[in-house]
C-alpha positions, 0 to 999 in steps of 0.5 A: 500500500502506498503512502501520501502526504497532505500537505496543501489543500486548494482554499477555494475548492475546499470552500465550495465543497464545503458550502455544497454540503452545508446548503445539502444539509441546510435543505435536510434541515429546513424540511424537517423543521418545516414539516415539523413546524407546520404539523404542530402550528399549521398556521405557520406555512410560513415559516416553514416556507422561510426555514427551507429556503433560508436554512440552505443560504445560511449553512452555504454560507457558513459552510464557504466560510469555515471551509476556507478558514479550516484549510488556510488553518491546515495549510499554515499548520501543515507546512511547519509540522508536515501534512496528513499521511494517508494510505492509499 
């Protein structure tokens, strides 16, 4: 088995990543909670309308941001003490 070092990562590939899978997590969540909501209060469509819609632009968002820090934070850490070793 070969063995690879990660020593750099790509800050704005790892971002978008990062936001995909936080605007898909967002989504899970805001239907939930949408279906959720509205079962008890049926009065409150709405919300459940803004929760699907505004959940995935939030964790997007937060999900570019914190992907971005995290791997400029690696990077920094990497290159002093070395990279991840992974077996491949």
């Amino acid at each position: 088995m070969a063995v690879q070092e990660w020593k750099k990562f790509d800050v704005m590939r790892l971002a978008t990543v990062s936001a995909a899978v936080g605007a898909i997590m967002g989504l899970i969540l805001g239907i939930i909670v949408a279906a959720i909501g509205t079962s008890l209060l049926p009065m409150a469509v709405g919300f459940g309308l803004l929760s699907v819609v505004a959940f995935p632009v939030m964790y997007g968002i937060t999900g570019f941001v914190f992907g971005a820090i995290g791997a400029i934070v690696y990077n920094f850490v990497a290159e002093k003490i070395g990279g991840i070793r992974v077996t491949v």
